[in-house]
C-alpha positions in Angstrom: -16.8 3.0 28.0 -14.7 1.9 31.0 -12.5 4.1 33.4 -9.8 1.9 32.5 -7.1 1.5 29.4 -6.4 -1.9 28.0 -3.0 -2.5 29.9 -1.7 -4.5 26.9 -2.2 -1.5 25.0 0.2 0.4 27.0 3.8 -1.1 25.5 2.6 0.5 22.2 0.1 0.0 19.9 2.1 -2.2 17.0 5.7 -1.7 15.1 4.9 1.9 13.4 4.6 3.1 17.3 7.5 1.8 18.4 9.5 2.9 15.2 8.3 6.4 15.9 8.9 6.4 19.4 12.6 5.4 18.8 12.9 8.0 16.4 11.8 10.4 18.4 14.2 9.4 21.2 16.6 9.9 19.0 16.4 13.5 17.9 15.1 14.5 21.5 17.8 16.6 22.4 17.5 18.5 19.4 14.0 18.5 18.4 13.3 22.4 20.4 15.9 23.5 17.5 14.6 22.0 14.7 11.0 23.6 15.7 12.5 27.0 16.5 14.9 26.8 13.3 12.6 25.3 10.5 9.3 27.6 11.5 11.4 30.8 12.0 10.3 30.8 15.3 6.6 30.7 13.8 5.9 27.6 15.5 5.9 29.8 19.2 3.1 31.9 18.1 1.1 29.0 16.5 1.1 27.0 19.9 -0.1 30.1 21.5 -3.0 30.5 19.1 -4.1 26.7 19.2 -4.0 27.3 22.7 -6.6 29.7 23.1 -9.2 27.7 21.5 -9.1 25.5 24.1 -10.8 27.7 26.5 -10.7 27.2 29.8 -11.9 30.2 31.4 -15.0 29.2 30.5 -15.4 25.5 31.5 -17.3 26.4 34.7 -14.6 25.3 37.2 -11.7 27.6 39.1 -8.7 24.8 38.2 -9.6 22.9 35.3 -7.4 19.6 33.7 -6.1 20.0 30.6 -4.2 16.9 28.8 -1.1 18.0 26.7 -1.5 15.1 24.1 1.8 14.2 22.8 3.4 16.6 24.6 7.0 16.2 23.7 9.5 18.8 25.1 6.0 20.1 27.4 6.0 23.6 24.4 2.6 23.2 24.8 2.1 22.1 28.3 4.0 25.8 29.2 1.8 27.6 26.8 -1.6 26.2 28.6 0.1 27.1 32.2 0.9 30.6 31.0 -2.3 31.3 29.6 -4.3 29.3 31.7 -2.1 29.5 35.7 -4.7 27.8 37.8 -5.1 24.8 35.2 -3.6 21.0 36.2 -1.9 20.0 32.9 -0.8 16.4 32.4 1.9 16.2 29.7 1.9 12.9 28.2 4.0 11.5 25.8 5.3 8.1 24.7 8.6 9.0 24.2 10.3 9.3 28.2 13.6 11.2 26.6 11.3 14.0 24.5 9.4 14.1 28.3 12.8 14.2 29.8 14.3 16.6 27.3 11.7 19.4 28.4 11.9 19.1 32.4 14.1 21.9 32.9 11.4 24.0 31.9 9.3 22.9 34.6 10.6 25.8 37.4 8.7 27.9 39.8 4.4 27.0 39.6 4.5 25.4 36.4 7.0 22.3 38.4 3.8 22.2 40.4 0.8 22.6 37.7 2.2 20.2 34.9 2.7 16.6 35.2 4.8 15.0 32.4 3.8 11.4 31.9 5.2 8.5 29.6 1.8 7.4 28.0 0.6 5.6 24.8 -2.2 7.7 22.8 -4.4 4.4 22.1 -4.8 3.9 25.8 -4.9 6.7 27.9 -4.2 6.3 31.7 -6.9 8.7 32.4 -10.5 8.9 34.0 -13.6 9.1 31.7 -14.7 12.4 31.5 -11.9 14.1 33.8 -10.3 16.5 30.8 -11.8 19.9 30.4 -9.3 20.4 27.8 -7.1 18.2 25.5 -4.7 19.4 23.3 -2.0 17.6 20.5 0.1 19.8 18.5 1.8 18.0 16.2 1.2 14.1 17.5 -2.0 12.9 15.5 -0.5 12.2 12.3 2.1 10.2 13.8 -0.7 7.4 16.0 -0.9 4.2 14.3 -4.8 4.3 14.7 -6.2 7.4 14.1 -9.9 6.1 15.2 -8.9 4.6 18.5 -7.1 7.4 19.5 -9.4 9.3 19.1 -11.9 7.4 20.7 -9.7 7.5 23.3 -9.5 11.6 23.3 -13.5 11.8 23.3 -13.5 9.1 26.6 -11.4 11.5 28.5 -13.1 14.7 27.7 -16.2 16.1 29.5 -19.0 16.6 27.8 -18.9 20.1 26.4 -14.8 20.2 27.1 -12.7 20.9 23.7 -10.7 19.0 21.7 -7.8 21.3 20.5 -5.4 19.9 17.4 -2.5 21.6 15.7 -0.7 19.6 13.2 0.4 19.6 9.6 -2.4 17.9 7.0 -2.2 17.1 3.9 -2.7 19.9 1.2 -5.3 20.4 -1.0 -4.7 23.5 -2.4 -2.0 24.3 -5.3 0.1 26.9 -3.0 0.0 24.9 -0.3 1.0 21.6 -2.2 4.1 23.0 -3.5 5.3 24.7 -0.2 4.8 21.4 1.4 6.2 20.1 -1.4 9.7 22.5 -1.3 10.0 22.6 2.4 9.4 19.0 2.5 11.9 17.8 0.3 14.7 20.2 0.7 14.7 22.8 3.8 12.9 20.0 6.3 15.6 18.0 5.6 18.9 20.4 5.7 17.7 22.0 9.0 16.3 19.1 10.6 20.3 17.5 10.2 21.9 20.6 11.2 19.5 20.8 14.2 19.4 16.9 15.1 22.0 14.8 13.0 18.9 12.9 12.6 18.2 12.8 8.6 16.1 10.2 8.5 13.5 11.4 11.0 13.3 14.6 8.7 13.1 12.4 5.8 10.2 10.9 7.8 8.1 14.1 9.1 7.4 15.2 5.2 6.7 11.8 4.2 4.0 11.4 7.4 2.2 14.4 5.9 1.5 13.5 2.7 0.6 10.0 3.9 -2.0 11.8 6.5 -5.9 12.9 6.3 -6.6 16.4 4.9 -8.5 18.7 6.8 -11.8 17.9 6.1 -11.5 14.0 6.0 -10.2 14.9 9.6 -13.5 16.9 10.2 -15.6 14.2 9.7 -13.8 11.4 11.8 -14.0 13.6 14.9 -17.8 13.8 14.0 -18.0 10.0 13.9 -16.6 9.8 17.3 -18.1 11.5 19.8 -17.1 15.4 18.4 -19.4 18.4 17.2 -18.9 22.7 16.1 -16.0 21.3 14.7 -14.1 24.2 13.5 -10.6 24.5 11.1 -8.2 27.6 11.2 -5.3 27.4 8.4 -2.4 28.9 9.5 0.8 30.7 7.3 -1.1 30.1 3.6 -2.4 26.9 5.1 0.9 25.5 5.9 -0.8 24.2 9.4 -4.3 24.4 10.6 -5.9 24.7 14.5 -8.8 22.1 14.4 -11.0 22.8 17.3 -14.1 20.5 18.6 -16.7 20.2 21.4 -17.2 16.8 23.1 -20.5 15.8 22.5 -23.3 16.5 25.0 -25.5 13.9 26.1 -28.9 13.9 23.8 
Protein backbone atom coordinates (compact mmCIF):
# COMPACT_ATOMS: atom_id res chain seq x y z
CA UNK A 1 0.00 0.00 0.00
CA UNK A 2 1.31 3.55 -0.49
CA UNK A 3 1.93 6.33 2.21
CA UNK A 4 -0.20 8.44 0.15
CA UNK A 5 -4.22 9.02 -0.48
CA UNK A 6 -5.49 9.34 -3.99
CA UNK A 7 -5.80 13.30 -4.06
CA UNK A 8 -8.81 12.97 -6.41
CA UNK A 9 -10.37 11.07 -3.73
CA UNK A 10 -10.20 13.89 -1.40
CA UNK A 11 -13.38 16.20 -2.82
CA UNK A 12 -15.59 13.17 -1.77
CA UNK A 13 -15.98 9.95 -2.82
CA UNK A 14 -19.33 10.25 -5.25
CA UNK A 15 -22.95 12.08 -4.78
CA UNK A 16 -24.15 9.99 -1.49
CA UNK A 17 -20.90 11.74 0.25
CA UNK A 18 -21.48 14.88 -0.70
CA UNK A 19 -25.35 14.68 0.11
CA UNK A 20 -24.35 13.53 3.61
CA UNK A 21 -21.84 15.96 4.15
CA UNK A 22 -24.35 18.78 3.33
CA UNK A 23 -26.67 17.36 5.64
CA UNK A 24 -24.57 17.12 8.15
CA UNK A 25 -23.51 20.84 7.76
CA UNK A 26 -26.74 21.51 8.19
CA UNK A 27 -27.83 20.17 11.55
CA UNK A 28 -24.26 20.94 12.98
CA UNK A 29 -25.16 23.34 15.36
CA UNK A 30 -27.56 21.19 16.77
CA UNK A 31 -26.44 17.70 16.35
CA UNK A 32 -24.74 17.69 20.41
CA UNK A 33 -28.63 18.09 21.28
CA UNK A 34 -30.16 15.67 19.33
CA UNK A 35 -27.41 12.99 20.74
CA UNK A 36 -27.81 14.15 24.34
CA UNK A 37 -31.80 14.39 23.85
CA UNK A 38 -32.63 11.23 21.75
CA UNK A 39 -30.23 8.74 23.91
CA UNK A 40 -31.17 10.22 27.27
CA UNK A 41 -27.88 11.12 27.69
CA UNK A 42 -26.99 7.26 27.04
CA UNK A 43 -24.98 8.10 24.21
CA UNK A 44 -22.12 9.85 26.90
CA UNK A 45 -21.53 6.60 28.57
CA UNK A 46 -21.51 4.49 25.30
CA UNK A 47 -18.58 6.73 23.91
CA UNK A 48 -16.88 6.12 27.03
CA UNK A 49 -17.19 2.39 26.84
CA UNK A 50 -16.17 2.07 23.08
CA UNK A 51 -13.47 4.01 24.15
CA UNK A 52 -11.82 1.66 26.42
CA UNK A 53 -11.51 -1.00 24.01
CA UNK A 54 -9.29 0.82 22.18
CA UNK A 55 -6.51 0.37 24.56
CA UNK A 56 -3.80 2.41 24.61
CA UNK A 57 -2.09 1.83 27.72
CA UNK A 58 -1.01 -1.06 26.32
CA UNK A 59 0.31 -0.27 22.77
CA UNK A 60 3.96 -0.19 23.96
CA UNK A 61 4.60 3.54 23.52
CA UNK A 62 4.33 6.59 26.30
CA UNK A 63 2.15 8.98 23.61
CA UNK A 64 0.42 6.95 21.25
CA UNK A 65 -1.86 8.36 17.94
CA UNK A 66 -5.22 7.74 17.98
CA UNK A 67 -7.49 8.72 14.79
CA UNK A 68 -11.07 9.98 15.81
CA UNK A 69 -12.78 8.64 12.53
CA UNK A 70 -15.65 10.80 11.78
CA UNK A 71 -15.23 12.76 14.47
CA UNK A 72 -17.95 15.25 14.25
CA UNK A 73 -18.43 17.69 17.28
CA UNK A 74 -14.70 15.91 18.54
CA UNK A 75 -17.37 13.74 21.60
CA UNK A 76 -15.09 11.20 21.00
CA UNK A 77 -11.91 12.83 20.39
CA UNK A 78 -12.50 14.32 24.29
CA UNK A 79 -13.35 10.99 25.51
CA UNK A 80 -9.89 9.36 24.15
CA UNK A 81 -7.95 12.55 25.73
CA UNK A 82 -9.59 12.05 29.07
CA UNK A 83 -9.02 8.60 29.24
CA UNK A 84 -6.01 8.38 27.46
CA UNK A 85 -4.05 12.36 28.45
CA UNK A 86 -0.70 11.62 26.83
CA UNK A 87 -2.39 10.32 23.42
CA UNK A 88 -2.10 12.71 19.94
CA UNK A 89 -5.69 12.45 18.70
CA UNK A 90 -6.48 13.60 15.14
CA UNK A 91 -10.22 14.35 14.74
CA UNK A 92 -11.14 13.96 11.29
CA UNK A 93 -14.17 14.64 9.68
CA UNK A 94 -15.61 15.60 6.27
CA UNK A 95 -17.93 17.95 7.41
CA UNK A 96 -15.57 21.48 8.42
CA UNK A 97 -18.90 23.06 10.29
CA UNK A 98 -19.62 19.58 12.56
CA UNK A 99 -15.35 20.06 13.07
CA UNK A 100 -16.04 23.64 13.71
CA UNK A 101 -19.14 23.22 15.81
CA UNK A 102 -16.96 21.22 18.53
CA UNK A 103 -13.84 23.65 18.80
CA UNK A 104 -14.83 25.25 21.81
CA UNK A 105 -14.29 22.23 23.53
CA UNK A 106 -10.79 22.08 22.68
CA UNK A 107 -9.47 24.29 26.05
CA UNK A 108 -6.59 23.67 28.35
CA UNK A 109 -4.24 20.19 27.09
CA UNK A 110 -6.78 18.79 25.01
CA UNK A 111 -6.29 22.38 22.51
CA UNK A 112 -2.88 20.84 22.41
CA UNK A 113 -3.51 16.89 22.14
CA UNK A 114 -6.34 16.87 19.48
CA UNK A 115 -6.10 17.99 16.01
CA UNK A 116 -9.43 18.38 14.20
CA UNK A 117 -9.06 17.88 10.47
CA UNK A 118 -11.51 18.16 7.44
CA UNK A 119 -10.83 14.71 5.80
CA UNK A 120 -12.66 12.12 3.47
CA UNK A 121 -12.84 8.48 5.02
CA UNK A 122 -11.97 6.75 1.52
CA UNK A 123 -8.64 8.57 1.55
CA UNK A 124 -7.11 9.17 4.55
CA UNK A 125 -4.34 11.94 4.78
CA UNK A 126 -2.44 9.76 7.01
CA UNK A 127 0.87 7.62 7.17
CA UNK A 128 0.75 3.82 6.74
CA UNK A 129 0.97 2.22 9.94
CA UNK A 130 1.16 5.60 12.19
CA UNK A 131 -2.45 4.90 14.18
CA UNK A 132 -2.15 2.96 17.36
CA UNK A 133 -5.78 3.46 17.65
CA UNK A 134 -8.70 4.35 15.39
CA UNK A 135 -11.96 4.87 16.40
CA UNK A 136 -15.65 5.86 14.44
CA UNK A 137 -18.61 6.16 16.52
CA UNK A 138 -21.38 6.55 14.53
CA UNK A 139 -19.62 7.41 10.87
CA UNK A 140 -19.38 3.83 9.07
CA UNK A 141 -22.76 3.40 8.07
CA UNK A 142 -22.87 6.70 6.48
CA UNK A 143 -19.29 5.95 3.88
CA UNK A 144 -20.35 5.39 0.46
CA UNK A 145 -17.79 2.40 0.22
CA UNK A 146 -17.73 0.50 3.09
CA UNK A 147 -14.71 -1.77 1.65
CA UNK A 148 -12.37 1.07 0.78
CA UNK A 149 -12.86 2.66 3.83
CA UNK A 150 -12.02 0.26 5.46
CA UNK A 151 -9.18 -0.62 3.66
CA UNK A 152 -8.23 2.56 4.32
CA UNK A 153 -8.68 2.14 8.31
CA UNK A 154 -6.43 -1.15 8.20
CA UNK A 155 -3.55 1.05 6.02
CA UNK A 156 -3.29 3.52 8.86
CA UNK A 157 -3.24 1.15 11.76
CA UNK A 158 -0.12 -0.62 13.12
CA UNK A 159 0.03 -3.95 13.20
CA UNK A 160 -1.46 -5.16 16.38
CA UNK A 161 -3.21 -1.43 16.99
CA UNK A 162 -7.19 -1.62 17.26
CA UNK A 163 -9.91 -0.83 15.32
CA UNK A 164 -12.68 0.57 17.63
CA UNK A 165 -16.45 0.98 15.96
CA UNK A 166 -19.59 2.28 17.69
CA UNK A 167 -22.51 2.67 15.49
CA UNK A 168 -26.10 1.57 14.97
CA UNK A 169 -26.50 -1.91 12.77
CA UNK A 170 -29.14 -3.31 11.47
CA UNK A 171 -31.34 -5.68 13.84
CA UNK A 172 -31.70 -9.09 13.75
CA UNK A 173 -33.40 -9.84 16.64
CA UNK A 174 -37.34 -9.32 17.25
CA UNK A 175 -36.87 -6.68 20.31
CA UNK A 176 -34.44 -5.01 18.70
CA UNK A 177 -36.27 -4.73 15.24
CA UNK A 178 -39.20 -3.13 16.77
CA UNK A 179 -37.28 -0.57 18.99
CA UNK A 180 -35.52 0.41 15.90
CA UNK A 181 -38.48 0.27 14.36
CA UNK A 182 -40.54 2.73 17.02
CA UNK A 183 -37.63 5.06 17.72
CA UNK A 184 -36.98 5.09 14.13
CA UNK A 185 -40.09 6.25 12.77
CA UNK A 186 -41.54 8.32 15.48
CA UNK A 187 -39.19 9.70 18.45
CA UNK A 188 -35.88 9.95 15.98
CA UNK A 189 -37.87 12.15 14.05
CA UNK A 190 -39.79 14.57 16.70
CA UNK A 191 -36.51 15.12 18.75
CA UNK A 192 -34.20 15.27 16.00
CA UNK A 193 -36.64 18.62 14.64
CA UNK A 194 -36.96 19.99 17.99
CA UNK A 195 -33.13 19.59 18.41
CA UNK A 196 -32.06 20.65 14.70
CA UNK A 197 -35.16 21.93 12.56
CA UNK A 198 -33.59 19.39 10.39
CA UNK A 199 -36.44 16.68 9.56
CA UNK A 200 -35.21 15.30 6.81
CA UNK A 201 -31.73 14.32 8.24
CA UNK A 202 -33.79 12.43 10.96
CA UNK A 203 -35.89 11.02 8.41
CA UNK A 204 -32.48 9.94 6.92
CA UNK A 205 -30.43 8.48 10.10
CA UNK A 206 -33.33 5.55 10.56
CA UNK A 207 -33.49 4.96 7.03
CA UNK A 208 -29.28 4.55 6.94
CA UNK A 209 -29.78 1.83 9.52
CA UNK A 210 -31.93 -0.37 8.10
CA UNK A 211 -30.18 0.02 4.72
CA UNK A 212 -26.69 -0.94 6.71
CA UNK A 213 -24.74 -4.44 7.40
CA UNK A 214 -25.84 -6.26 10.59
CA UNK A 215 -23.38 -7.14 13.01
CA UNK A 216 -21.98 -10.17 11.77
CA UNK A 217 -21.94 -9.34 8.03
CA UNK A 218 -19.81 -6.46 9.46
CA UNK A 219 -17.57 -9.08 11.36
CA UNK A 220 -16.58 -10.73 8.41
CA UNK A 221 -15.70 -7.68 6.07
CA UNK A 222 -13.21 -6.49 8.73
CA UNK A 223 -11.77 -10.06 8.48
CA UNK A 224 -11.44 -9.74 4.73
CA UNK A 225 -9.50 -6.70 5.09
CA UNK A 226 -6.64 -6.80 7.05
CA UNK A 227 -8.70 -7.35 10.75
CA UNK A 228 -8.61 -10.37 13.34
CA UNK A 229 -10.09 -11.22 17.43
CA UNK A 230 -12.81 -9.38 16.06
CA UNK A 231 -15.07 -8.86 18.89
CA UNK A 232 -19.07 -7.35 19.19
CA UNK A 233 -20.55 -5.83 22.42
CA UNK A 234 -24.46 -4.92 22.06
CA UNK A 235 -25.28 -2.22 23.96
CA UNK A 236 -29.07 -1.06 25.68
CA UNK A 237 -30.99 -4.54 24.37
CA UNK A 238 -28.72 -4.31 21.30
CA UNK A 239 -29.86 -0.90 20.28
CA UNK A 240 -26.01 -0.22 19.46
CA UNK A 241 -23.02 -2.42 19.53
CA UNK A 242 -18.97 -1.67 20.25
CA UNK A 243 -17.14 -3.75 17.39
CA UNK A 244 -13.54 -4.06 18.34
CA UNK A 245 -10.58 -5.53 16.09
CA UNK A 246 -6.76 -6.12 15.98
CA UNK A 247 -4.84 -5.04 12.81
CA UNK A 248 -3.44 -7.98 11.50
CA UNK A 249 0.10 -9.01 12.31
CA UNK A 250 2.54 -9.79 9.70
CA UNK A 251 2.53 -13.82 9.13
Amino acid sequence: MTSEPNPAALTLHDEHGTTVQGMFDRIAPGYDRANHWMSLWTDIRWRRRAVESLGLDDCGTAEPHALDLCAGTMDSSLAIHHRFSKAHVIAGDFSEKMLDAGRHKLVGDAAARIEPRQMDAHALPVEDASQDGLMCAFGVRNVSDLALATTEQARVLKPGGRLVILEFFRPNGTIARGLHGLFGATLLPAIGWLATRDLTAYRYLPKSIHGFDDVGTYGDLLRAHGFDDVVATPLTMGMAWIVSARRSLPS
